[in-house]
Every structure is written in C-alpha cells, then in structure tokens.
C-alpha positions in Angstrom: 7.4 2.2 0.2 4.2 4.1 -0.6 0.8 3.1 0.0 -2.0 3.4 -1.8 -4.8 4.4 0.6 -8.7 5.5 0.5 -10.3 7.3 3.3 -12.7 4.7 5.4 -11.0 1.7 4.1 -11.1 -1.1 7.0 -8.6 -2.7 5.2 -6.0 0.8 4.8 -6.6 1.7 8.2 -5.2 -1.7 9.6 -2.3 -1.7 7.1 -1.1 1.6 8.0 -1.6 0.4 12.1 0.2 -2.6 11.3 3.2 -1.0 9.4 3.6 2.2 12.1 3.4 -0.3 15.4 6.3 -2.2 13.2 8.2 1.0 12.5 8.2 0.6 8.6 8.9 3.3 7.0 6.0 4.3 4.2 4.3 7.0 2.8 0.2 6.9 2.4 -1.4 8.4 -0.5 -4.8 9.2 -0.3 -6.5 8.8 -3.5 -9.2 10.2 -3.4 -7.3 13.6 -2.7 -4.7 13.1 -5.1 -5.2 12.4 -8.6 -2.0 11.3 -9.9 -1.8 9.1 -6.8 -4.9 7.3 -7.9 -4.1 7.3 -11.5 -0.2 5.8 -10.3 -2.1 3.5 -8.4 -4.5 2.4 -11.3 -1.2 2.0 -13.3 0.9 0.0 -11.4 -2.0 -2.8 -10.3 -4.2 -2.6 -13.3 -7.3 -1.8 -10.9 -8.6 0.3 -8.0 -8.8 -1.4 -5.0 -7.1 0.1 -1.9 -4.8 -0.5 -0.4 -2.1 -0.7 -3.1 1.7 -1.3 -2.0 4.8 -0.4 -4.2 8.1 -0.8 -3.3 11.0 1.1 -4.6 11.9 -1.3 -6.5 8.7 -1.5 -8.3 7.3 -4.6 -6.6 3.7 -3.7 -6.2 1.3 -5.8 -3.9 -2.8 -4.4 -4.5 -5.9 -5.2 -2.3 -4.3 -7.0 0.1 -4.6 -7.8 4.2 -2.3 -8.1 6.6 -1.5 -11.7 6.4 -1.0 -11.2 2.6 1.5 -8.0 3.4 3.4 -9.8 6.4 4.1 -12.4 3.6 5.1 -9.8 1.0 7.6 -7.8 3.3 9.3 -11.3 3.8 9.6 -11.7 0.5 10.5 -8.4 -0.7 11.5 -5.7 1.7 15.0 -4.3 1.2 17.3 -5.3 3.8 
C-alpha cells in the first residue's frame, strides 16, 4: 500500500507510527517532494488532504485517522 504523506502532518506522522509498530507493509510518499506523488494523490481522492491511502487494488481511503484506517484495513487489506 502507499501512503500519501506531507511533511509536519500530525495526522501522517501517527499513521505511519501506527502502521510500522503493526508491521504493515507501506510505502510513504512525500508530496511535497514528489510531484507525480501529489498529482497521483490529487487523482485518486479528488482532493489534497494528507494522508491519502491506496491499496493495490485501487481501494483508496483520504484524510483519514487512525480509527478510520484500523476500520479500513478490516475491511480491505489483502489477506
């Protein structure tokens, strides 16, 4: 899964501490240093609001907090 971060974000910081202490495999994409992150990111959720999840299947959860992602990856992360 990738993740859609910005630098300073409370909000990314405590997603990307809750996913590593869980082991969860991601990739964070700062985008403010990449372009094509940030465009992909504006794509995919129709705003810009960080943090931004996709999944590989295309399943995309934006502006969220932790309560919100512990639901998603219920829901949705690949077995």
């Amino acid at each position: 899964m990738i993740v859609y971060i910005k630098p300073g974000c409370f909000w990314c910081t405590d997603a990307l501490q809750w996913l590593r202490a869980r082991s969860i495999a991601h990739e964070a994409l700062d985008v403010f240093a990449d372009r094509a992150a940030f465009d992909r990111m504006r794509a995919i959720s129709g705003q810009t609001k960080a943090p931004t999840l996709e999944m590989p299947d295309g399943k995309v959860l934006a502006d969220f907090d932790i309560g919100q992602l512990e639901l998603f990856l219920k829901e949705y992360r690949p077995a």
